[in-house]
FIMAR-394542 format. One record per residue (C-alpha): residue in three letters; x, y, z; residue number from 0. Coordinates in Angstrom, 3 decimals, decimal comma. Layout:
{atom "ALA" {X Y Z} NUM}
...
***
This chain:
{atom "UNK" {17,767 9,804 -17,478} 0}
{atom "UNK" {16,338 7,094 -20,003} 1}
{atom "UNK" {16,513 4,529 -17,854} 2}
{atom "UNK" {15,103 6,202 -14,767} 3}
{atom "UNK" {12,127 6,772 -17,003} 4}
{atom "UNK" {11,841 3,280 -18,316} 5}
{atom "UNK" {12,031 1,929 -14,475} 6}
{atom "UNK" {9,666 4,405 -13,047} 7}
{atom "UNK" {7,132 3,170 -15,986} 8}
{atom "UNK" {7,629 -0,505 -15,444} 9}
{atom "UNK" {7,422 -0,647 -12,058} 10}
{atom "UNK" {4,821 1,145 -11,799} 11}
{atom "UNK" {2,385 -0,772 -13,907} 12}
{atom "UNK" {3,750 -3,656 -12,268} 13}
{atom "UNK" {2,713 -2,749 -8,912} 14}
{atom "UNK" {-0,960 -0,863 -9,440} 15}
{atom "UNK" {-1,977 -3,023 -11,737} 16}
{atom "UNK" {-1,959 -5,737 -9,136} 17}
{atom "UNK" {0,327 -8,024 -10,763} 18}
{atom "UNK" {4,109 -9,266 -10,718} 19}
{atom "UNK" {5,018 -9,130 -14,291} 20}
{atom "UNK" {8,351 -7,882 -12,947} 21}
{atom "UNK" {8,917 -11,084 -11,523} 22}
{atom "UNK" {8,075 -12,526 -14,727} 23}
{atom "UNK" {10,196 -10,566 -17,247} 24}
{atom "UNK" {13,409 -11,110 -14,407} 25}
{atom "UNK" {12,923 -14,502 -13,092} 26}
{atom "UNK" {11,773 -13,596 -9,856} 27}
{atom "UNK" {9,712 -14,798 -7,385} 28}
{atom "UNK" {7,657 -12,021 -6,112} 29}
{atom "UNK" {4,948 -14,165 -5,602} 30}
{atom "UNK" {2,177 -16,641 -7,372} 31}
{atom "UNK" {-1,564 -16,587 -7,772} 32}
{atom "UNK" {-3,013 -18,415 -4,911} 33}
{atom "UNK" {-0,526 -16,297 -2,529} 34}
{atom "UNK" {-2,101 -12,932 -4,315} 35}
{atom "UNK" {-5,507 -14,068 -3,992} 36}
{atom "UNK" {-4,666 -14,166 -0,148} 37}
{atom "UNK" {-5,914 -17,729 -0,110} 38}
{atom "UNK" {-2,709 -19,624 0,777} 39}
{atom "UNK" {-0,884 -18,237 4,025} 40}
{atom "UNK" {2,082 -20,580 3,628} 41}
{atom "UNK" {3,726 -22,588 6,614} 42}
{atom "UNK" {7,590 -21,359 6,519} 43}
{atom "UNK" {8,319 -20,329 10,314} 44}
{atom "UNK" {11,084 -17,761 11,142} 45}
{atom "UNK" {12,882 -17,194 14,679} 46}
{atom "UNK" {12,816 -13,894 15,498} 47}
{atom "UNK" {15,609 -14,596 17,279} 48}
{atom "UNK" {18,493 -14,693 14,482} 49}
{atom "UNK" {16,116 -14,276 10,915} 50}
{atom "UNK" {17,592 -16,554 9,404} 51}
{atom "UNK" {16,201 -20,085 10,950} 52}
{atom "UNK" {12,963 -20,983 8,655} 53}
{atom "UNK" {12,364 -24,098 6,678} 54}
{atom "UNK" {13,385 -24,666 3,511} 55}
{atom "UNK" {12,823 -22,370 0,840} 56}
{atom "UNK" {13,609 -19,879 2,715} 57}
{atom "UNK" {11,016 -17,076 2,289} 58}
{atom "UNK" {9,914 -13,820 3,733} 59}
{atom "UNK" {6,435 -13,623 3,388} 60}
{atom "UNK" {4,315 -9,941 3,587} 61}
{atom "UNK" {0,635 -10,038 3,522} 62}
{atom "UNK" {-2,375 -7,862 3,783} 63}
{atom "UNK" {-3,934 -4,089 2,697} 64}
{atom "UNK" {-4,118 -3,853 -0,970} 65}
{atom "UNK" {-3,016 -0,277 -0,762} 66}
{atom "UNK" {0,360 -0,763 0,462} 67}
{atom "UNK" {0,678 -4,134 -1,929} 68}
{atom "UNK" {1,774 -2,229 -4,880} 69}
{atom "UNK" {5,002 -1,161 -2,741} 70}
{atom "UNK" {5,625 -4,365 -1,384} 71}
{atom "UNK" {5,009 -6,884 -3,789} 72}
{atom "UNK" {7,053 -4,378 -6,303} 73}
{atom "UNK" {9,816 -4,371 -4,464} 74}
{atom "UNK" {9,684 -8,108 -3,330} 75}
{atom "UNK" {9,808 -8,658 -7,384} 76}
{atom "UNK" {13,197 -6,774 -7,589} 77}
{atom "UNK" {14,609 -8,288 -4,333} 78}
{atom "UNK" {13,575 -12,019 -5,924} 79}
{atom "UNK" {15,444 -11,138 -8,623} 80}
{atom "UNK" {18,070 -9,521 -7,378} 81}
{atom "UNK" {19,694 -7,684 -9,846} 82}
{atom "UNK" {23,370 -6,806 -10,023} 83}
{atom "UNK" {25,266 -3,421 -9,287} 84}
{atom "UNK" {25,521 -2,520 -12,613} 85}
{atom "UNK" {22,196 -2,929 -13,881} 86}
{atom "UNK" {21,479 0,871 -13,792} 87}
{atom "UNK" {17,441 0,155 -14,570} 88}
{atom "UNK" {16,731 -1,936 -11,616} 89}
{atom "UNK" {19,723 -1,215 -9,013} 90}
{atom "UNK" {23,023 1,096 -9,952} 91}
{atom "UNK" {23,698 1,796 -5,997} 92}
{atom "UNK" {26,123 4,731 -7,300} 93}
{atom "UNK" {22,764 6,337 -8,500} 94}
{atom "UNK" {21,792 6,335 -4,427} 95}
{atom "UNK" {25,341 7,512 -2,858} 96}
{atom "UNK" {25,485 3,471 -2,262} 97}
{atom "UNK" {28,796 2,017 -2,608} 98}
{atom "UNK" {28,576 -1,266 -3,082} 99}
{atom "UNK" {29,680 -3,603 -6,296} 100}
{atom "UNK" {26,848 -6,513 -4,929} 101}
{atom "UNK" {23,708 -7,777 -5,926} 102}
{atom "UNK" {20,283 -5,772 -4,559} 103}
{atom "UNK" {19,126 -8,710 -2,681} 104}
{atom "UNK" {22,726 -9,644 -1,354} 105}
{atom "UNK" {23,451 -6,417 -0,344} 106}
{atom "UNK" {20,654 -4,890 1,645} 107}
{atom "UNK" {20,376 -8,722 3,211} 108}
{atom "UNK" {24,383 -8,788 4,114} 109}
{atom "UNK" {23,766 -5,778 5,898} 110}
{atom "UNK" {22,171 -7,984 8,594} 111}
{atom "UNK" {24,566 -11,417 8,036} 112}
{atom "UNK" {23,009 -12,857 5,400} 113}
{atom "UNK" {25,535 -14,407 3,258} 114}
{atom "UNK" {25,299 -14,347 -0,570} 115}
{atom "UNK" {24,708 -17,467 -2,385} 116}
{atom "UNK" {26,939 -16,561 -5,193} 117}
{atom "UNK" {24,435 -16,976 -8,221} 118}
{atom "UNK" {21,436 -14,211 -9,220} 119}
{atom "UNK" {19,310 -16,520 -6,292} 120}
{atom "UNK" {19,268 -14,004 -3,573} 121}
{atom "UNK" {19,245 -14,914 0,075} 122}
{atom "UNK" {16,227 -15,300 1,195} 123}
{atom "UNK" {13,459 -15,090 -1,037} 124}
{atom "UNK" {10,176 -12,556 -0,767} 125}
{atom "UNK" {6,378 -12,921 -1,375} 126}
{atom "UNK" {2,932 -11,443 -1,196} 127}
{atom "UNK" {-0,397 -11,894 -0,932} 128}
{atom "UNK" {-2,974 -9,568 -1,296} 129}
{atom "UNK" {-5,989 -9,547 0,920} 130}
{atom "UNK" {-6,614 -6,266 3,640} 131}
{atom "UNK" {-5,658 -4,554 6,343} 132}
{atom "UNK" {-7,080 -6,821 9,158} 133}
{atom "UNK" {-6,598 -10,014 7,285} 134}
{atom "UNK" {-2,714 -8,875 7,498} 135}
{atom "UNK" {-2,778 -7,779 10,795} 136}
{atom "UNK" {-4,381 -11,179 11,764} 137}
{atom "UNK" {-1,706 -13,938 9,994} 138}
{atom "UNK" {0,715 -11,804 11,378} 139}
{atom "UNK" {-0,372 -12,394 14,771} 140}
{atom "UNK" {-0,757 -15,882 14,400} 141}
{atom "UNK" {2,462 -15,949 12,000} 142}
{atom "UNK" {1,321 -16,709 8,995} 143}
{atom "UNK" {3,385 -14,054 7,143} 144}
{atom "UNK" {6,080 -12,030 8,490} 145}
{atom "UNK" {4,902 -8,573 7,622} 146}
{atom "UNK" {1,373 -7,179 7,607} 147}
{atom "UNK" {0,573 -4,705 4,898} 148}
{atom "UNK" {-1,964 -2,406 6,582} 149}
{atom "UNK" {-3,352 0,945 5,315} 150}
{atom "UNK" {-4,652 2,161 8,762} 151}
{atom "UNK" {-3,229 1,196 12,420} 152}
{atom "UNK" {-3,506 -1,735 14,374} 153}
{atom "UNK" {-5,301 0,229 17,263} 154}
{atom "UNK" {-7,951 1,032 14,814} 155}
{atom "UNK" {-7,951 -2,425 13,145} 156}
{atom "UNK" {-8,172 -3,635 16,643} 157}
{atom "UNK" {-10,229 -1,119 19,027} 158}
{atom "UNK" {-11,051 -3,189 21,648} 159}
{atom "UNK" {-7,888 -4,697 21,550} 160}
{atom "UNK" {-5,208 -4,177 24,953} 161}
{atom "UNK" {-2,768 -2,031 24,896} 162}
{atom "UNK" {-0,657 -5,204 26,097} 163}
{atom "UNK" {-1,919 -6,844 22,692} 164}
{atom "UNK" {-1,345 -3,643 20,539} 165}
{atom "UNK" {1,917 -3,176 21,721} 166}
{atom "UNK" {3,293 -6,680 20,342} 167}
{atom "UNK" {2,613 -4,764 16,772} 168}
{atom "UNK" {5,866 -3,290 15,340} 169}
{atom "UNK" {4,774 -0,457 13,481} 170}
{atom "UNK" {6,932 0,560 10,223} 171}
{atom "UNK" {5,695 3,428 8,022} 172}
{atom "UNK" {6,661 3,388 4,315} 173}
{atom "UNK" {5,022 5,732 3,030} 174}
{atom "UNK" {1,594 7,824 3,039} 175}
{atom "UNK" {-1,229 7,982 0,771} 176}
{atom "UNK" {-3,596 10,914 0,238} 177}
{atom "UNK" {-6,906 8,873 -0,250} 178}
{atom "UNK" {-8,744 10,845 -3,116} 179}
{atom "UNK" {-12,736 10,454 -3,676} 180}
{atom "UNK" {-13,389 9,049 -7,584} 181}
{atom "UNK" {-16,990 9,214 -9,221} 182}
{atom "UNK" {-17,721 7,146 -12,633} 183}
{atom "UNK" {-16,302 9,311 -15,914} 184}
{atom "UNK" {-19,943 10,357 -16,684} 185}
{atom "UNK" {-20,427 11,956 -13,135} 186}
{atom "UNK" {-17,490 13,789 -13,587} 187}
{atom "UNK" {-18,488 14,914 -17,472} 188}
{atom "UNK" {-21,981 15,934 -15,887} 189}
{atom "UNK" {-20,230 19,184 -13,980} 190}
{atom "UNK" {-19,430 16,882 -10,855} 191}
{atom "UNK" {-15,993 17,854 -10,071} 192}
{atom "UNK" {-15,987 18,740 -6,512} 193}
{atom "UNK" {-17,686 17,703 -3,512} 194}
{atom "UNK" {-17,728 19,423 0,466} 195}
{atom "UNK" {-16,675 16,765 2,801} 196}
{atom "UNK" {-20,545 17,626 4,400} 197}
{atom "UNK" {-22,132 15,937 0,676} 198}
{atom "UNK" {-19,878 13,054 1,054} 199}
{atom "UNK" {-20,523 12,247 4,721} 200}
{atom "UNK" {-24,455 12,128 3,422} 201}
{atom "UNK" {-24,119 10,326 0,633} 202}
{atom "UNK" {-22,114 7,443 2,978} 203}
{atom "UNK" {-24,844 7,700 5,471} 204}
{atom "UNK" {-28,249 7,350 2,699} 205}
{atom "UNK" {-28,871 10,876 3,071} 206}
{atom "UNK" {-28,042 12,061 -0,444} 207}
{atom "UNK" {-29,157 9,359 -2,678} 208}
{atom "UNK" {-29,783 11,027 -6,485} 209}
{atom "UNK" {-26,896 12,924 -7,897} 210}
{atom "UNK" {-29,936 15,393 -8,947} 211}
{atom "UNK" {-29,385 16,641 -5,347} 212}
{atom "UNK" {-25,836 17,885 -5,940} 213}
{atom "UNK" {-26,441 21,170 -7,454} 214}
{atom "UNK" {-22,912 20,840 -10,186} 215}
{atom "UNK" {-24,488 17,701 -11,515} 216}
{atom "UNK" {-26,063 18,385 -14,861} 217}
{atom "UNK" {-27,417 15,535 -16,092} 218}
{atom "UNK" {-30,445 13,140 -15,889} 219}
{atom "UNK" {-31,727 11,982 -12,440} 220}
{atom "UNK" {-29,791 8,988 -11,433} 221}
{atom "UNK" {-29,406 7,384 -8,120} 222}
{atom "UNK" {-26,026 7,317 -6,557} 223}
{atom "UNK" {-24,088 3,866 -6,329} 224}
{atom "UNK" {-22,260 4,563 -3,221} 225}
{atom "UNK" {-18,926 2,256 -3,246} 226}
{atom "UNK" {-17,291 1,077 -0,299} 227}
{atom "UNK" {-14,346 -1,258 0,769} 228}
{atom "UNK" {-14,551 -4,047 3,216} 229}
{atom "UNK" {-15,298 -4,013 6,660} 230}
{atom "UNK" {-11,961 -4,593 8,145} 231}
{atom "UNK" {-9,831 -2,757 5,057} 232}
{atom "UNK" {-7,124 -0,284 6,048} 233}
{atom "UNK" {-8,935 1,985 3,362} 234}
{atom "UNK" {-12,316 1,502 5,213} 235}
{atom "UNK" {-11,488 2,120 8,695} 236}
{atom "UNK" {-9,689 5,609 7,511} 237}
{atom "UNK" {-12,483 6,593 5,683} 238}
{atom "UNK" {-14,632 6,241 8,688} 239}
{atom "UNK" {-12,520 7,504 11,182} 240}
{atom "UNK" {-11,581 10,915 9,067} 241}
{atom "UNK" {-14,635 11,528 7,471} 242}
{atom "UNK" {-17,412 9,928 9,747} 243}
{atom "UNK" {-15,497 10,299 13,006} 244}
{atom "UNK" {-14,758 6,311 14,358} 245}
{atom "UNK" {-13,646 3,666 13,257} 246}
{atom "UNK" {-16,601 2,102 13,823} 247}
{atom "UNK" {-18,906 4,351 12,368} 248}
{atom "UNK" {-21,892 3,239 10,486} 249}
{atom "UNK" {-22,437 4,236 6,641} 250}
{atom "UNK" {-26,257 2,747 5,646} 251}
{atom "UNK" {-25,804 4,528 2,522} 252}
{atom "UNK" {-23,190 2,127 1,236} 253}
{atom "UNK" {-24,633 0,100 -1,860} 254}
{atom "UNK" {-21,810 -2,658 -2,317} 255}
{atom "UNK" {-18,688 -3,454 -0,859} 256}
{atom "UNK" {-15,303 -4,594 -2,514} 257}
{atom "UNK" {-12,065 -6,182 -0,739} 258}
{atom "UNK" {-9,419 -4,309 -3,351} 259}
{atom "UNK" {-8,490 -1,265 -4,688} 260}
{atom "UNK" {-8,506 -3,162 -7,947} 261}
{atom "UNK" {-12,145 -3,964 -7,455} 262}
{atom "UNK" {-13,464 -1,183 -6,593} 263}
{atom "UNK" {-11,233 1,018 -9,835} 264}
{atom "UNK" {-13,341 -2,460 -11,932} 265}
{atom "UNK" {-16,454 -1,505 -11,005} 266}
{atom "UNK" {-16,395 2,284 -10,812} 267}
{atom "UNK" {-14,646 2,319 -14,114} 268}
{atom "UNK" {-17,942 0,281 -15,680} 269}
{atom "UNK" {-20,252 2,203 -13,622} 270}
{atom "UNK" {-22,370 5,713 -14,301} 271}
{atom "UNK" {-23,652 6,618 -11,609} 272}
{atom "UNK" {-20,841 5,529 -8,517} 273}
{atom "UNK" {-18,680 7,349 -5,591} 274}
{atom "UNK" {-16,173 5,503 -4,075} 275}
{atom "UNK" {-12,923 6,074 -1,783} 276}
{atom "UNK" {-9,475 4,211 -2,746} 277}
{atom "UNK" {-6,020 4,628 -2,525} 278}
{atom "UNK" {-4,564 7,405 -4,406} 279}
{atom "UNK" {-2,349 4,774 -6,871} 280}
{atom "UNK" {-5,520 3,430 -8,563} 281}
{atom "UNK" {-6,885 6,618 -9,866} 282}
{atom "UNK" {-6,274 6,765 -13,898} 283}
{atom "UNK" {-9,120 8,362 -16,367} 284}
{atom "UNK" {-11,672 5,990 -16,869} 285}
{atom "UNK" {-11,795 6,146 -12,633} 286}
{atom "UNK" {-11,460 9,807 -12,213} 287}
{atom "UNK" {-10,634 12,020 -8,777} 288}
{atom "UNK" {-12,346 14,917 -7,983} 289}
{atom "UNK" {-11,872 17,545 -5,013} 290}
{atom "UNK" {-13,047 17,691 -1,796} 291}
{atom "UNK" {-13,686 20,939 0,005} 292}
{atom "UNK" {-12,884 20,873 3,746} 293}
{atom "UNK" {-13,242 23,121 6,379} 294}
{atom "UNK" {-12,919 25,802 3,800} 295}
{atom "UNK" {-9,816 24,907 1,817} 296}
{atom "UNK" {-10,314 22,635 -1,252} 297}
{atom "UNK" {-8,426 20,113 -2,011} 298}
{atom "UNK" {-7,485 18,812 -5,666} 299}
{atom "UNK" {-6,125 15,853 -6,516} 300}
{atom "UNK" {-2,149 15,874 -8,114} 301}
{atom "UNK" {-1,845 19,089 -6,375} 302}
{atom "UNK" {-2,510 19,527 -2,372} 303}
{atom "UNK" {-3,863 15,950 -1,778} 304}
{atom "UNK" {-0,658 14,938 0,665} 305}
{atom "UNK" {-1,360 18,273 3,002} 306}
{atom "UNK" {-1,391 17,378 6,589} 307}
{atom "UNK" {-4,514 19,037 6,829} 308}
{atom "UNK" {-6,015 16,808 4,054} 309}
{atom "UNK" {-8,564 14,680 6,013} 310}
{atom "UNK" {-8,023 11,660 3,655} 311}
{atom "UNK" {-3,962 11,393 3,931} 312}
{atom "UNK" {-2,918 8,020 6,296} 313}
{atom "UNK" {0,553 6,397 6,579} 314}
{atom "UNK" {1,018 3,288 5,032} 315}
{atom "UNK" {2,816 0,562 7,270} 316}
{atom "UNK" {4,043 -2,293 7,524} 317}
{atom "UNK" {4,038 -4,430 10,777} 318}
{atom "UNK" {5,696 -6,644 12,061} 319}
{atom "UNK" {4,935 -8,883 15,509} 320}
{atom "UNK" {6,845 -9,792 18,747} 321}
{atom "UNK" {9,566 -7,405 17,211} 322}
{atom "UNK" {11,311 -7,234 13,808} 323}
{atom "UNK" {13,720 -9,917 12,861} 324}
{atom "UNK" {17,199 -9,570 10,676} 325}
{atom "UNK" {15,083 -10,735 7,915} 326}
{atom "UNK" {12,589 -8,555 7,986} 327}
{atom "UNK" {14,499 -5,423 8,707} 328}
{atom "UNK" {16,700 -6,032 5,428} 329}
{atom "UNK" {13,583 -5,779 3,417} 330}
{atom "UNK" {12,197 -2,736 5,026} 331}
{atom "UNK" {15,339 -0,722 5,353} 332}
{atom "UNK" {15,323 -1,582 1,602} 333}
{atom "UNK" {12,089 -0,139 1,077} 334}
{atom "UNK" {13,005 2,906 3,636} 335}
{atom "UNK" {15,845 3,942 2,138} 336}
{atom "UNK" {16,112 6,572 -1,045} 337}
{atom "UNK" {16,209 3,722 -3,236} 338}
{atom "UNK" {13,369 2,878 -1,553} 339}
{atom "UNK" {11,381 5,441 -1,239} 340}
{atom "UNK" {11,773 6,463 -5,321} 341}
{atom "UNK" {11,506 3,368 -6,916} 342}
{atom "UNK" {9,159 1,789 -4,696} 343}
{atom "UNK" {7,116 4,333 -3,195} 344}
{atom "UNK" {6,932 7,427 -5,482} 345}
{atom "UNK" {6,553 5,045 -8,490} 346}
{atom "UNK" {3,087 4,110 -7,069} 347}
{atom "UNK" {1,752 7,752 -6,740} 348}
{atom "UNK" {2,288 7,478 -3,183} 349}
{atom "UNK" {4,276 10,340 -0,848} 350}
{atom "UNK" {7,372 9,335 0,206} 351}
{atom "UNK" {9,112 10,183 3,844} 352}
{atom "UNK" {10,453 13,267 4,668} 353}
{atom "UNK" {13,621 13,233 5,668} 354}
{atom "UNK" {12,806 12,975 9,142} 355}
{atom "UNK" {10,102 10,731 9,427} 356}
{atom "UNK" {12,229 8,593 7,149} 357}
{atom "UNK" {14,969 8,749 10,218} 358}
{atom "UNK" {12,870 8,067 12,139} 359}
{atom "UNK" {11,142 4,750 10,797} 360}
{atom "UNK" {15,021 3,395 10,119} 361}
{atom "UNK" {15,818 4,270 13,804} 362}
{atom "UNK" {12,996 1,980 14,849} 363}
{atom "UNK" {15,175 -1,297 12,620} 364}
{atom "UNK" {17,662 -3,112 14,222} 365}
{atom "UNK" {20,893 -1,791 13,861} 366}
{atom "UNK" {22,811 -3,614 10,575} 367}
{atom "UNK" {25,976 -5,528 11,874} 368}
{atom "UNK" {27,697 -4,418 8,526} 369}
***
């Protein structure tokens, strides 16, 4: 039970925080700075054909929404290290009803061919970058990574997109985030601990702009710093779709824009006076959540915030284009799996699949040839 606790800790500061230090402490190679920064897309080409033709190192590369980074870059650290079966903290199979004496990496990989390489270098390595949603979605496309982090769909990434185009997208959920609203620590302190979906649609479109005009708030006049995330983020275009009704709907009472979750927790956490909406894995105490009453039922945050009805809850996914390769279907049914799903996806603060949603999302992989 120990070491369950010790993993769930470490890999969970390793993926919110934004950083790999999991790759550092086991050698991996999750990733590097320039690929995080979303800067470098990288040249390494894969057939979809086999997964396994790509020039040499051989990499998988996964790209895109920083809400669905801290599961992927996470679990591309453990892959690139690629612990063995009996290392209970990072991999211990038994643990998941797994029987298997290999390496992570070499195991979840052979299940698709891939032969071991006989040394803790696993397979095929993994990285990351970090950008958004439609930055993902885009290299993707033009196949500059191999899997496209994205916090909302393609079709609303790409609404005037074909159905021909759309359809080349691979969609493959991994889990689902309950997108909570946050307000600076003082808001919060000054009574402001819940909010009707009707305030925050009016503070997003510049019709509440003084937190004097919320009736909980206690404190001083002070205008509101309304946060928002780039045009084009996953975490954007679900905001507007659930709480402003489109994708492309406008929100003049926005007062800056940030391309990260880790931004926006920066500057809220620094601020007085800010709103802003971000995925559910960034929240901590300096960046507070509060409720949000909608449609009569209120909804708190560590309690009811992954409710179907919860207008802020959105899959997280991870695409793939012109269909899903060996290589890429080793990493996600890695990810899918109950392994997965509790060391990758529950670490984060995210929901994991139910049972049958997660049968679902394997059905959709290619079938493993061992």
């Amino acid at each position: 039970m120990a070491d369950k606790s010790t993993r769930r800790k470490f890999l969970t500061a390793a993926g919110a925080s934004g950083t790999l230090a999991l790759a550092g402490c086991m050698g991996g190679t999750g990733g590097n700075e320039t690929e995080k920064s979303g800067e470098q897309d990288g040249s390494d080409t894969e057939s979809k054909d086999d997964g396994q033709s790509s020039s040499s190192p051989s990499k998988l590369k996964a790209g895109g929404s920083s809400t669905v980074y801290p599961i992927t870059s996470t679990a591309g650290s453990v892959w690139s290290s690629n612990p063995p079966a009996d290392d209970k903290e990072y991999w211990g199979p038994g643990q998941y009803d797994i029987d298997t004496d290999k390496r992570l990496a070499d195991y979840w990989a052979g299940l698709y061919g891939f032969e071991s390489t006989g040394s803790a270098s696993p397979p095929f390595d993994v990285s990351v970058g970090l950008s958004h949603s439609g930055t993902g979605l885009e290299k993707a496309k033009n196949g500059l990574v191999d899997i496209a982090d994205a916090s909302a769909s393609a079709s609303a990434e790409f609404p005037d997109a074909s159905e021909e185009e759309l359809n080349k997208f691979k969609d493959h959920v991994v889990g689902v985030d309950a997108q909570p609203i946050v307000v600076s620590k003082a808001i919060k302190e000054a009574g402001v601990d819940k909010l009707t979906a009707e305030q925050v649609r009016k503070i997003y479109t510049g019709e509440i702009t003084n937190w004097s005009e919320i009736d909980a708030y206690s404190g001083e006049e002070k205008e509101i710093q309304a946060v928002g995330r780039s045009e084009g983020s996953g975490t954007d275009t679900a905001f507007r779709m659930n709480m402003l009704g489109g994708p492309d709907a406008k929100m003049p009472g926005v007062d800056v824009r940030k391309g990260q979750n880790q931004q926006v927790k920066t500057l809220v956490s620094k601020s007085n006076n800010a709103i802003a909406y971000m995925a559910l894995a960034f929240v901590s105490g300096d960046v507070p959540a509060i409720s949000l009453e909608f449609d009569g039922t209120t909804y708190e945050p560590g309690e009811n915030l992954a409710d179907e009805n919860y207008p802020l809850s959105r899959d997280l996914h991870c695409y793939t284009y012109e269909g899903t390769s060996k290589k890429e279907a080793a990493y996600l049914r890695m990810i899918m799996s109950d392994f997965g799903q509790e060391n990758f996806v529950e670490t984060q603060g995210y929901a994991t699949l139910t049972d049958e949603r997660q049968k679902n999302q394997m059905s959709k992989l290619p079938e493993p040839e061992n």
